[in-house]
C-alpha positions in Angstrom: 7.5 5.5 -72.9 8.5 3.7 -70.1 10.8 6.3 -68.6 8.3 9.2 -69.3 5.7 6.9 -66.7 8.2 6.5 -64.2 8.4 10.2 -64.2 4.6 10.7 -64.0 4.7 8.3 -61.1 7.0 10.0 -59.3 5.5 13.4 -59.6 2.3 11.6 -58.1 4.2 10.6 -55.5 5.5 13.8 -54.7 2.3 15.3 -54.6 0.9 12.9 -52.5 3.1 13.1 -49.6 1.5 15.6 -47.3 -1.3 13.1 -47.3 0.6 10.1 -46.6 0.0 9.3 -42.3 1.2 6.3 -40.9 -0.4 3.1 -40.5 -1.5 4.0 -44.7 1.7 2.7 -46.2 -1.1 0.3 -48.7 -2.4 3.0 -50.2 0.9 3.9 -51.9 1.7 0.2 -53.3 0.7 1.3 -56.4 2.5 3.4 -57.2 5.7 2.0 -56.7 5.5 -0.9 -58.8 3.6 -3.9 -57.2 3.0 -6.7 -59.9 -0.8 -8.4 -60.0 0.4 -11.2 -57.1 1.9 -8.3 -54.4 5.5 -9.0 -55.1 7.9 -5.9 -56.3 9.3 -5.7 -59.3 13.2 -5.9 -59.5 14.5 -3.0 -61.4 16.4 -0.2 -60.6 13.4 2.3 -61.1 11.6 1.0 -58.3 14.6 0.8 -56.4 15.0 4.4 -56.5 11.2 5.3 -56.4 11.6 3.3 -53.1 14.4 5.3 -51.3 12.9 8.5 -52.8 9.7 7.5 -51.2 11.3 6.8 -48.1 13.4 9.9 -47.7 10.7 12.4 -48.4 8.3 10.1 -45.5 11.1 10.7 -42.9 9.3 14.3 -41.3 5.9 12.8 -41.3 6.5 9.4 -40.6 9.7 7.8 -39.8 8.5 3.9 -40.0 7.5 4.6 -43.4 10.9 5.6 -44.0 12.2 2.6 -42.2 9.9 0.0 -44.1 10.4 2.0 -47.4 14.2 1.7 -47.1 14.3 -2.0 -46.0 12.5 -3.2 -49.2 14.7 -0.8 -51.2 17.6 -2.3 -49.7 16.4 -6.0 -50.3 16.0 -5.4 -54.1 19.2 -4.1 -54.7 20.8 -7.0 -52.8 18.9 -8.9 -55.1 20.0 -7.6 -58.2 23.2 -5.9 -57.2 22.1 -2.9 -57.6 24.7 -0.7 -55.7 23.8 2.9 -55.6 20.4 1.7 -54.5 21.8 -0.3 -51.9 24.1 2.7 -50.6 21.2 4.9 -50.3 18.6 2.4 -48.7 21.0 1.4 -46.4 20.9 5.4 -45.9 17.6 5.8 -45.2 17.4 2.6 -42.5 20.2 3.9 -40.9 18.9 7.7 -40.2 15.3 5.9 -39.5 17.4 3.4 -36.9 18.8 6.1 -34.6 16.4 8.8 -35.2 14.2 5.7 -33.2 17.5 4.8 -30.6 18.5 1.6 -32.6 22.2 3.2 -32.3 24.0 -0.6 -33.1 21.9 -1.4 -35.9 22.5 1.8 -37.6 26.0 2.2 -37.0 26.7 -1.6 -39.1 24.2 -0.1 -42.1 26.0 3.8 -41.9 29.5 1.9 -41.9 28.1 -0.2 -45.3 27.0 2.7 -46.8 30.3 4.2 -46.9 31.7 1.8 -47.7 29.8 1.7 -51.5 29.8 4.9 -52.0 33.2 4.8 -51.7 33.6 2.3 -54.0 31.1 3.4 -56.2 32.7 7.5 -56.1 29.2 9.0 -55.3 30.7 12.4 -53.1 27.5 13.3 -52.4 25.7 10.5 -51.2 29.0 9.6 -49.0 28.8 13.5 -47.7 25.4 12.7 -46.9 26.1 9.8 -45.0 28.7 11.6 -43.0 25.9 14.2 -42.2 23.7 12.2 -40.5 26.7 9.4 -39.2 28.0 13.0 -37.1 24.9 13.8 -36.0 24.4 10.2 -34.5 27.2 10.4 -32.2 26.7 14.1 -31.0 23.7 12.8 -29.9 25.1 10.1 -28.1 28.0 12.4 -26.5 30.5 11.4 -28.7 31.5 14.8 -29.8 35.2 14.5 -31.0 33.9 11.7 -33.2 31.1 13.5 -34.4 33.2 16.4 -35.5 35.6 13.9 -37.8 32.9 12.8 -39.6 30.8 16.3 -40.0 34.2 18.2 -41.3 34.5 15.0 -44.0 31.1 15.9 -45.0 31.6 19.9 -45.0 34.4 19.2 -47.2 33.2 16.9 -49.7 29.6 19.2 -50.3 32.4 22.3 -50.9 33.8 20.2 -53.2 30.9 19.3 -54.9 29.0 23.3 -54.8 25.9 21.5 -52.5 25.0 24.0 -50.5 21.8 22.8 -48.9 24.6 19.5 -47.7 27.0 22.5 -46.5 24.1 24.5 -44.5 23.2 21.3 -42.3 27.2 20.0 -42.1 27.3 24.2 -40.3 23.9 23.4 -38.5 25.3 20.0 -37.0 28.6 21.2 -35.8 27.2 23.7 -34.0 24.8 21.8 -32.5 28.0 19.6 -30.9 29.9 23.1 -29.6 26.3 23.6 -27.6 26.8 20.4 -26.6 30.1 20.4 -25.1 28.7 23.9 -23.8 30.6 26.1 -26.1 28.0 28.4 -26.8 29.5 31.4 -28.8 31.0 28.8 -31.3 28.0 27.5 -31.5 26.4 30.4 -32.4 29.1 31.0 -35.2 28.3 28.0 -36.9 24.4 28.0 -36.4 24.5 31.6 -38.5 26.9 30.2 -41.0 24.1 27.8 -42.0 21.1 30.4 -41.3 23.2 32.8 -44.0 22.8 29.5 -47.0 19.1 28.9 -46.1 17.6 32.1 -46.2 19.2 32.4 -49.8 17.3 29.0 -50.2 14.3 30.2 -49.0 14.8 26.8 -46.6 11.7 27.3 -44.3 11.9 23.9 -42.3 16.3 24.2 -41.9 15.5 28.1 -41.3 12.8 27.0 -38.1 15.4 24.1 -36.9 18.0 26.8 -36.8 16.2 29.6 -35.0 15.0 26.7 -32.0 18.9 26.5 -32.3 19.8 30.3 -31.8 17.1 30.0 -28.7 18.8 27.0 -26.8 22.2 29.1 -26.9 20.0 32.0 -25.8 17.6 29.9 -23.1 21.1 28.4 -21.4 22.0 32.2 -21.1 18.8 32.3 -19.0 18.3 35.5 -22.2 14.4 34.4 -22.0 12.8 37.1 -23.8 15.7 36.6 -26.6 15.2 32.6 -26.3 11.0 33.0 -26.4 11.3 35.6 -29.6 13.4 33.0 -31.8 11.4 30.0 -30.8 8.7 31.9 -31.8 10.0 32.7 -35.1 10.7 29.2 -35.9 6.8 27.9 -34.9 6.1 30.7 -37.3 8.9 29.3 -40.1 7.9 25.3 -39.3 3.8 26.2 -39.8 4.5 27.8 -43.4 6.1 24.9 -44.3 4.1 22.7 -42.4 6.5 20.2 -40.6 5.2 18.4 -37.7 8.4 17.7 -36.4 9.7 21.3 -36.4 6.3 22.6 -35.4 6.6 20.0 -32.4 10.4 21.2 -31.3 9.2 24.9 -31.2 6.4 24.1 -29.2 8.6 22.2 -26.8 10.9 24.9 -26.7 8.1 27.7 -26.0 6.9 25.8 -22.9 10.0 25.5 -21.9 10.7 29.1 -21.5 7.3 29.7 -20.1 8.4 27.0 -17.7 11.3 29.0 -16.4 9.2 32.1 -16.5 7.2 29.9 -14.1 3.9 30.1 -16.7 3.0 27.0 -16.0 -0.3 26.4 -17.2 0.2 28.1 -20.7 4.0 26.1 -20.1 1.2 23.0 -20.4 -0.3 23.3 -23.3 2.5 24.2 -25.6 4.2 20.9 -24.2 1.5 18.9 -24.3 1.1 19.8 -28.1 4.4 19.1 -28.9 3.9 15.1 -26.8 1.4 14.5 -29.4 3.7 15.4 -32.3 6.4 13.0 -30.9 4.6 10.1 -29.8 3.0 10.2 -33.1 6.4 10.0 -34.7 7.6 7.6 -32.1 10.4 10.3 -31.4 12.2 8.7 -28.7 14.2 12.3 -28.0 11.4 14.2 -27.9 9.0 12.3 -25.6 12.0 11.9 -23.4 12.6 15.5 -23.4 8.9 16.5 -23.6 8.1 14.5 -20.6 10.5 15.9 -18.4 8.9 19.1 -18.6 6.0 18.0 -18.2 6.9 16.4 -14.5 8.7 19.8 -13.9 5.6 22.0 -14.6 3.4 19.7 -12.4 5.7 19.4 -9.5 5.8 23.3 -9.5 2.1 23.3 -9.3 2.3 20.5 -6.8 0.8 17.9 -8.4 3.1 15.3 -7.5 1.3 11.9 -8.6 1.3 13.8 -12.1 4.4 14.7 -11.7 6.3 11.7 -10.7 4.2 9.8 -13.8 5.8 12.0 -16.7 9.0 11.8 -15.1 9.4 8.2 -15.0 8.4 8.3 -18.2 11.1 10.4 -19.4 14.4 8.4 -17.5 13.2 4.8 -19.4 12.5 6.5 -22.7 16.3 8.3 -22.3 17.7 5.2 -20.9 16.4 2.9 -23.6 17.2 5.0 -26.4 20.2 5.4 -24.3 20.3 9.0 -25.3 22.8 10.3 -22.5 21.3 14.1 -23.1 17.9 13.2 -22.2 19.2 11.0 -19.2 21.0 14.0 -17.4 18.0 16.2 -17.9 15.6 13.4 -16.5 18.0 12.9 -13.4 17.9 16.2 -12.5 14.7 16.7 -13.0 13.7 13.9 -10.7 15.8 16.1 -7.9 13.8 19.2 -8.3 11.2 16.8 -7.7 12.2 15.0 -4.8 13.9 18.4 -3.0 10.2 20.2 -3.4 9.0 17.4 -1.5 11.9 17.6 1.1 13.2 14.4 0.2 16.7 15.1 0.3 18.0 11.7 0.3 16.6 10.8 -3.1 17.1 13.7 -4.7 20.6 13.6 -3.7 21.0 10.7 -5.3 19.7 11.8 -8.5 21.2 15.0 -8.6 24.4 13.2 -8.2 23.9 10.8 -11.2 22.4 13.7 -12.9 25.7 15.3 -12.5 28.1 12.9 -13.4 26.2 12.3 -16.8 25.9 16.3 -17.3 30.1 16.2 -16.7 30.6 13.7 -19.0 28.8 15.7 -21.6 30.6 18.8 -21.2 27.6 20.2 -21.0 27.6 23.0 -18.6 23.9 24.1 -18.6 22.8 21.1 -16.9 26.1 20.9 -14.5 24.8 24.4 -12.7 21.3 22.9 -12.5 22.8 19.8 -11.0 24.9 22.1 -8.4 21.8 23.9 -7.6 19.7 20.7 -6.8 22.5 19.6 -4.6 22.6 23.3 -2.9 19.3 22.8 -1.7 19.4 19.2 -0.7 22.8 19.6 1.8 21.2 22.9 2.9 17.9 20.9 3.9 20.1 18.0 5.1 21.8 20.9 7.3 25.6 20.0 5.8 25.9 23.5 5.2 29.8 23.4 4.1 29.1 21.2 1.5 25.7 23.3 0.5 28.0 26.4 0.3 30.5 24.9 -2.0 27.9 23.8 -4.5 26.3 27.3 -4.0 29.6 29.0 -5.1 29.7 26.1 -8.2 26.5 27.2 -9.2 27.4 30.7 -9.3 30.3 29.7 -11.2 28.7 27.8 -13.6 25.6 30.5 -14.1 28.4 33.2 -14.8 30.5 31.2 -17.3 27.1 30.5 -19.3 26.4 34.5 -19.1 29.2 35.4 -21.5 28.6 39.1 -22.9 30.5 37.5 -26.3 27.6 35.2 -27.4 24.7 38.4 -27.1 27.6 40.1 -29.3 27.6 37.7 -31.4 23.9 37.5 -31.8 23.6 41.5 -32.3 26.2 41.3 -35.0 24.8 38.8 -37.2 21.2 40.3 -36.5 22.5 43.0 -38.1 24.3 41.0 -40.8 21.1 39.4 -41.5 19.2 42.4 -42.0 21.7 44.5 -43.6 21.6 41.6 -46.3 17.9 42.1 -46.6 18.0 45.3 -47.6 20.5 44.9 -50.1 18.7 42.0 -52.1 15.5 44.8 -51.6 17.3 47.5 -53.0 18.7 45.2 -56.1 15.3 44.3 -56.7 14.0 48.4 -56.4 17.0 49.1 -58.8 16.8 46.0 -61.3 12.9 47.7 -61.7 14.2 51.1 -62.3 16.4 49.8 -64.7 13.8 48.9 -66.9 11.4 51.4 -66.3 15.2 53.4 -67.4 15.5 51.1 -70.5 11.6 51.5 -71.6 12.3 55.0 -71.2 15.5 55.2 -73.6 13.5 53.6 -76.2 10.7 55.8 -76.1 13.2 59.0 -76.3 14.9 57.2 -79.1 11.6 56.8 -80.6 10.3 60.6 -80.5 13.9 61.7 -81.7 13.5 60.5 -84.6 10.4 61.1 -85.5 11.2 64.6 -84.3 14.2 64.4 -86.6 11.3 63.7 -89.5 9.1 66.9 -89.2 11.0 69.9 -87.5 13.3 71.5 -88.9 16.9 71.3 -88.2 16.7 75.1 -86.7 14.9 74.1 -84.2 16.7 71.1 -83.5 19.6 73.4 -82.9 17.9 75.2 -80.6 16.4 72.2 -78.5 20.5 71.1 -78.0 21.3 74.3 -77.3 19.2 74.7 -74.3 19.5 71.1 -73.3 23.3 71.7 -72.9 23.1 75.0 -71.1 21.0 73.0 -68.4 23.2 69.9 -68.3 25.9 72.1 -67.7 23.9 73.6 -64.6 22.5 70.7 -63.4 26.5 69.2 -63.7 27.8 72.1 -61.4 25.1 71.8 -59.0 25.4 68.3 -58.7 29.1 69.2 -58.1 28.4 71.6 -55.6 26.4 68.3 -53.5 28.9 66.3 -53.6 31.5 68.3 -52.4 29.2 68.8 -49.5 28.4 65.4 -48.9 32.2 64.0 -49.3 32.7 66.9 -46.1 29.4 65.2 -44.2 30.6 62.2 -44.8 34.5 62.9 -43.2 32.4 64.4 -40.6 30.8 61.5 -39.5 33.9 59.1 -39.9 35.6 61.0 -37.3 32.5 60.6 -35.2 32.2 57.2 -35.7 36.1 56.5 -34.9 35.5 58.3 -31.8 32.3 56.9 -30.8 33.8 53.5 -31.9 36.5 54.2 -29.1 34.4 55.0 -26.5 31.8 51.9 -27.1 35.2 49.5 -27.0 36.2 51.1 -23.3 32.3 51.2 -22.2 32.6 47.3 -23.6 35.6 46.1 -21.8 35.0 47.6 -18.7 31.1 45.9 -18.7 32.7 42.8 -19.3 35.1 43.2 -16.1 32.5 44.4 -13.8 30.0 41.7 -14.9 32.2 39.0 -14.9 34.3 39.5 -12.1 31.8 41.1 -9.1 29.2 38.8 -9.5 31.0 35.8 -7.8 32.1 37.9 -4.6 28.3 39.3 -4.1 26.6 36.1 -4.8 28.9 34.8 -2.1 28.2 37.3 0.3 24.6 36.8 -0.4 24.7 33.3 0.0 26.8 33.8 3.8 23.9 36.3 4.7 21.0 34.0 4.0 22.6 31.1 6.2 22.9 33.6 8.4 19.0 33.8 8.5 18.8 30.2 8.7 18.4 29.1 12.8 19.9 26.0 12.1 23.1 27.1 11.5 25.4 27.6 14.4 27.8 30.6 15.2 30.4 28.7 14.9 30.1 27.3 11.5 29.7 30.5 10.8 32.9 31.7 11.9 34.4 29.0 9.8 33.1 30.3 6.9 33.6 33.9 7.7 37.9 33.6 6.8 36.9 32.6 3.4 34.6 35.2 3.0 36.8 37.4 3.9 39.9 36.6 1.9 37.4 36.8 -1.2 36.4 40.2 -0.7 40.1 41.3 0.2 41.0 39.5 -3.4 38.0 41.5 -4.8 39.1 45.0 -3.3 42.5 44.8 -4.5 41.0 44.0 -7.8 39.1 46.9 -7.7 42.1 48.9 -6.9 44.0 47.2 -9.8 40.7 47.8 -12.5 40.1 51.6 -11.2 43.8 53.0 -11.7 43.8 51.0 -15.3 40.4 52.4 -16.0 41.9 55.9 -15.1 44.8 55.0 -17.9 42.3 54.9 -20.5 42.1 58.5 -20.6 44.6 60.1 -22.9 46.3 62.8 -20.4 47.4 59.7 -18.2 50.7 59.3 -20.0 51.7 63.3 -19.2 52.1 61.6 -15.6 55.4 59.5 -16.4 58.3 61.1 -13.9 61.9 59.3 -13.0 61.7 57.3 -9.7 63.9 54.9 -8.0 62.8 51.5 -8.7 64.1 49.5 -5.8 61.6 51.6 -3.9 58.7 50.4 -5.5 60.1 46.8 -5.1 60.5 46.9 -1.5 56.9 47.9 -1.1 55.8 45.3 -2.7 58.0 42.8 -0.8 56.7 44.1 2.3 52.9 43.9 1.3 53.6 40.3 0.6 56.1 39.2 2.3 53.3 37.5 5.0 51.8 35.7 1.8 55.2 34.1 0.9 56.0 33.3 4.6 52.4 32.0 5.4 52.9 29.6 1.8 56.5 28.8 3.3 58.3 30.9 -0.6 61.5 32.8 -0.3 61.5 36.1 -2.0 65.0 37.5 -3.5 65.4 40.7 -4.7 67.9 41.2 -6.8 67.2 44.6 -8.1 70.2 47.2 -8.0 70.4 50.5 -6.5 70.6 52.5 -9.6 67.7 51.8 -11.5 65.7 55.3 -12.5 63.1 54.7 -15.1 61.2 57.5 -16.8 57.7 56.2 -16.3 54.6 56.2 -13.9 55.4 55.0 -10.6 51.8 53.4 -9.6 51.6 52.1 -12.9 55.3 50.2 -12.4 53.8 49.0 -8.8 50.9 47.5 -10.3 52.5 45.6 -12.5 55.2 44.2 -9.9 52.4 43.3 -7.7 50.6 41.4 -10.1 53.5 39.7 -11.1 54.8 38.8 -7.6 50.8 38.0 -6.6 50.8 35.6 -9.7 53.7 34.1 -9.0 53.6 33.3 -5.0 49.7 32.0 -6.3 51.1 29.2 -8.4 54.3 28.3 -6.3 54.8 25.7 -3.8 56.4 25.7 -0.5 59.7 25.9 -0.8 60.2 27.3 -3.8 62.2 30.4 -4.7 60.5 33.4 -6.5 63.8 36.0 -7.6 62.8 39.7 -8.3 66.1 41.7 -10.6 66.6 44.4 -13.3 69.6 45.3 -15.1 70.4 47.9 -18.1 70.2 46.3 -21.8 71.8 47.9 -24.6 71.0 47.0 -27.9 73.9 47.7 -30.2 71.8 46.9 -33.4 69.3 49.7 -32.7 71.5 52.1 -30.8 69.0 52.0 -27.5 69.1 51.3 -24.1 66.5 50.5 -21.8 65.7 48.5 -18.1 64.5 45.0 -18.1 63.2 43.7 -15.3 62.2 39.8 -14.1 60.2 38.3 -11.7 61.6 34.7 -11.9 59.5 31.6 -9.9 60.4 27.5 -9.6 56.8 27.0 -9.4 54.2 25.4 -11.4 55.1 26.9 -14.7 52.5 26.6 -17.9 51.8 25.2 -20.8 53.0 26.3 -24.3 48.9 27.0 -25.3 48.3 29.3 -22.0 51.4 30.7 -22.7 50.6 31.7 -26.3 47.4 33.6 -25.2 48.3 35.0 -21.9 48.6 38.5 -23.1 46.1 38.8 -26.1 42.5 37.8 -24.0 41.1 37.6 -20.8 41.9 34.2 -19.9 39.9 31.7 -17.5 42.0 32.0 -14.0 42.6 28.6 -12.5 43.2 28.4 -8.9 46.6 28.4 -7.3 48.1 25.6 -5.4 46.7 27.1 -2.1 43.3 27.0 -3.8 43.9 31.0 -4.5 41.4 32.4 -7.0 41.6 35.0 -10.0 40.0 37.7 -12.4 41.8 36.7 -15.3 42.3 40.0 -15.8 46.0 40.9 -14.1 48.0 39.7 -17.0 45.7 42.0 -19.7 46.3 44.8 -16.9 49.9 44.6 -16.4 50.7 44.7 -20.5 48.2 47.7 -21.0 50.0 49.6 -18.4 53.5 48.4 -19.3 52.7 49.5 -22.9 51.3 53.1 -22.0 54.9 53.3 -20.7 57.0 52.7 -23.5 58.0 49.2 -23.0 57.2 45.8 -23.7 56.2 42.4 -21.9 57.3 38.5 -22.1 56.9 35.2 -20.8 58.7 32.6 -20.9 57.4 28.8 -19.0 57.6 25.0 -18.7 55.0 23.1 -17.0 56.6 21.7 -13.7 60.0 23.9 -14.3 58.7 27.3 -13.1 57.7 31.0 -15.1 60.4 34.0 -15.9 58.1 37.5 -16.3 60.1 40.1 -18.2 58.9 43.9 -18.7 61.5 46.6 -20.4 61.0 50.2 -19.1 62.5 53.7 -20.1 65.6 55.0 -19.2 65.1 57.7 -16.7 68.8 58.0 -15.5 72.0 55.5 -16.8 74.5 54.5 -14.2 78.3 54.1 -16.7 80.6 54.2 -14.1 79.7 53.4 -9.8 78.7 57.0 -8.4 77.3 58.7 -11.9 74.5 58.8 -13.2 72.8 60.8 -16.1 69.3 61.8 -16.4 67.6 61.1 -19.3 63.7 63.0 -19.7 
């Protein structure tokens, strides 16, 4: 009897929660087991009625949560109780640094491990995990936060929890965004969005989509960002969670914000204030504020402004959330630079900075570079203004990444591909019983058939019913064979169409990537230019630079044309036999006045008789890039050796050139080394400052592999690189003075 009313409590507690508001926490002392003089009773019913009481408040109210768990905790210290202790513990903790009480709820998360542990509860300790990782990404502590979400993921495998498994996906990805890695991010984000929708998990499924739109939003993809933010309002007001309902509408102004909407930017921010001030989410009025001072310095409202702002750096700094901080700091220099105070917002935007670099997160170091851009530029240091122009544009480019939009396509279509098949299991699970209904009714008439005709007629009925079952069967024959030859039809179509979006795709990439730096330079020279504060001859100081970019760029495009003109497939009829010390000595002359003006010696070591069978431009390209890469990460003095000699492989029964470009430069590590070749890698500069594509390497082994051979490296950091590349025989030298051709 006593069970079965614990039971009927609990269900009235349940039902009662979408009620429950703080500052009410009375009206529920009923119902979790108050004696006649206001004291709790000690047993482990009400110890468990108490931490599910406070787990389920947490949404609506997190200092019901907090005073829920504390008296939970206190009764099970009194009695001993551990797995009520463990979860109370629990429940204080997430309620500590949900509200920025990070020390306190470190001490109870670490004593909650440490019973479950001893008690063996997997899931609580997953649990604990969960939200133990999710407390240190949001205090920037990102490797840490990963150790103890993967514990987590693995123990709710272990266990088949899959709602546990979903958030563990949700959380990690939330750290990548953090440390600005977007695509993986993204990965991990739709990993979890995959579980809940099979749950049917509105308020994860709304906290995930406001995910998807910060990846999207730091893309500066607004109309991307605004449509999933959107989605999870719609998603958080189903299932009517403030605190989801609150982030969306933060989110929304936010975008509208940057769209500069400001007024409509207002009142979705000032909805979601409400929500966290009356949750007493420190996070959110930090963040919430912020964007409020942004939207009313824009519509110059400064005393407004510079109110909301405030408030956001002391809320960040005493919940010592570094996130919010960085966001408040440079927010403070938009402020300051629309007021053409250039000293303060200097000073913030350098703060801001440091904090947004000690994040990793790279969102908020381009807004930091562009706050400093304008301040130098209005403080007429124009040098400096131009080298945090050229970070911004940087920055901005790196966050553009064609991969995450891929990404996003792709599991769109994922998403809705696994819609229609649970809508088409469903259409077929009703025709199966319409099919079986139908079976039983046939069954039915035959034998009552059987009863009252005669079996004459019977033989007739089969016969007829086989003569048209042996139609229908060579029709239906007849269709397939003629969809099977629609169907290889479009497969070829598709393969070829396949290959052309992959060339379309890579060459985007290039061109997106890689002429957007040069351009916003050159747009950034010309609108000094404009500026009458600039003199001509800081100008001319900054026209060199200029220039030796857009010489880097030309040759690239020279480079990226010929190997977009190898795509095609008549470019390997062009392969002829040609003297390769030829090619080498144009190269050596081209950039010989590189390696003189960075104080390298060039040797060239190739021999005479070297005749490949391959294409000569092609060959040169390749050289070049390797000599170009080379001289960019050597040092004065050192030695950068070009040879080639013939390599016969008595295993195979072949022959075929190999040719080095050797440097005692820099050298690389074993992890660039591994993915030099197989991705378009992030140039670095050289030791002259020189800068990159990223794209020779890709280049040089697509062109060396459209020529028969093969390419190597070989590195150690501080010891110098050896590039290798094997070409065709096009004539073999046995003996000094002969020479046979080989086509």
């Amino acid at each position: 009897m006593k069970v079965c009313f614990a039971f009927l409590l609990l269900l009235v507690c349940n039902s009662s929660f979408d009620s429950l508001t703080k500052g009410h926490i009375d009206s529920i002392k009923p119902l979790i087991g108050y004696s006649v003089t206001g004291s709790l009773s000690k047993d482990t019913t009400n110890i468990q009625r108490l931490n599910y009481v406070a787990r389920n408040y947490f949404e609506s109210n997190p200092d019901s949560t907090l005073y829920y768990g504390s008296k939970a905790v206190d009764l099970s210290r009194q009695i001993k109780f551990l797995p009520g202790l463990a979860n109370g513990l629990l429940q204080v903790a997430h309620a500590s640094f949900f509200k920025g009480n990070y020390d306190s709820a470190q001490k109870e998360f670490d004593e909650a491990e440490q019973i479950f542990k001893h008690i063996k509860d997997k899931k609580g300790l997953a649990e604990c995990y969960e939200w133990y990782g999710k407390m240190l990404s949001q205090q920037a502590k990102y490797n840490r936060a990963l150790t103890y979400l993967n514990l987590s993921l693995g123990l709710n495998r272990q266990i088949g929890n899959k709602s546990g498994t979903a958030f563990c996906y949700k959380t990690i990805g939330m750290v990548y965004f953090g440390e600005g890695q977007l695509s993986t991010s993204l990965d991990f984000y739709y990993k979890a969005l995959f579980i809940d929708i099979k749950a049917e998990n509105r308020v994860e499924i709304a906290d995930i989509y406001n995910n998807i739109g910060d990846v999207l939003q730091n893309m500066d993809a607004y109309p991307r960002a605004l449509e999933y933010y959107k989605k999870a309002l719609a998603e958080a007001q189903q299932a009517k969670d403030a605190f989801e309902i609150g982030t969306a509408s933060e989110n929304i102004g936010e975008v509208l914000l940057a769209q500069k909407q400001y007024d409509e930017a207002v009142s979705y921010l000032n909805k979601a204030l409400k929500i966290a001030q009356k949750q007493d989410d420190k996070d959110g009025i930090a963040y919430v504020s912020a964007d409020l001072g942004l939207c009313y310095a824009y519509k110059n409202e400064m005393s407004l402004a510079a109110s909301y702002l405030k408030v956001a750096l002391t809320t960040a700094r005493e919940s010592k959330i570094t996130y919010n901080q960085a966001f408040a700091l440079i927010s403070f220099a938009t402020f300051f630079n629309l007021q053409k105070d250039y000293k303060n917002a200097r000073q913030y935007a350098l703060e801001g900075q440091q904090l947004s670099a000690r994040l990793g997160n790279v969102y908020f170091r381009a807004n930091a570079a562009m706050e400093l851009y304008k301040c130098y530029a209005g403080m007429g240091r124009f040098k400096d203004a131009f080298k945090y122009s050229l970070a911004y544009t940087s920055l901005k480019d790196s966050l553009k990444v064609n991969e995450g939009i891929q990404k996003l396509t792709s599991y769109n279509l994922t998403l809705n591909f696994n819609a229609k098949q649970q809508q088409l299991a469903l259409q077929q699970r009703e025709k199966d019983v319409l099919y079986k209904q139908k079976i039983k009714q046939q069954k039915i008439n035959a034998t009552f058939e059987a009863v009252i005709i005669l079996m004459v007629i019977i033989s007739i009925f089969y016969y007829r019913q086989k003569s048209r079952q042996q139609k229908t069967i060579a029709v239906l024959g007849d269709k397939n064979a003629e969809i099977m030859r629609q169907k290889q039809s479009l497969d070829e179509q598709t393969a070829k169409l396949n290959d052309s979006n992959i060339l379309k795709d890579r060459l985007i990439s290039v061109l997106a990537h890689d002429l957007r730096a040069p351009l916003s330079t050159l747009r950034g020279v010309f609108d000094l230019l404009q500026d009458d504060t600039v003199s001509m001859e800081e100008v001319l100081e900054m026209i060199p630079s200029v220039l030796k970019r857009l010489e880097h760029t030309s040759d690239f495009l020279d480079t990226l044309l010929f190997w977009i003109n190898s795509q095609v497939d008549s470019f390997g009829k062009s392969a002829k036999v040609f003297r390769l010390k030829d090619v080498i000595l144009k190269e050596e002359h081209n950039l010989g006045e590189q390696a003189i003006s960075k104080g390298i010696k060039l040797i060239d070591n190739v021999p005479e008789d070297i005749f490949p069978l391959a294409d000569a431009d092609s060959v040169r390209i390749v050289v070049r890039n390797l000599i170009t890469n080379a001289l960019k990460f050597s040092r004065k003095g050192d030695v950068i050796e070009i040879a080639g000699r013939l390599h016969r492989d008595l295993y195979f029964n072949e022959a075929y050139y190999v040719i080095t470009v050797t440097d005692t430069g820099i050298g690389m590590s074993p992890e660039k080394v591994k993915k030099l070749f197989n991705e378009k890698v992030n140039s670095v500069t050289g030791t002259c400052n020189e800068s990159g594509t990223g794209m020779g390497m890709m280049f040089c082994k697509d062109l060396v592999e459209k020529s028969g051979g093969k390419i190597w490296v070989t590195s150690r950091e501080g010891h110098g690189t050896q590039f290798s590349f094997t070409l065709p025989l096009g004539a073999i030298v046995d003996e000094p003075g002969q020479q046979e051709l080989v086509c």
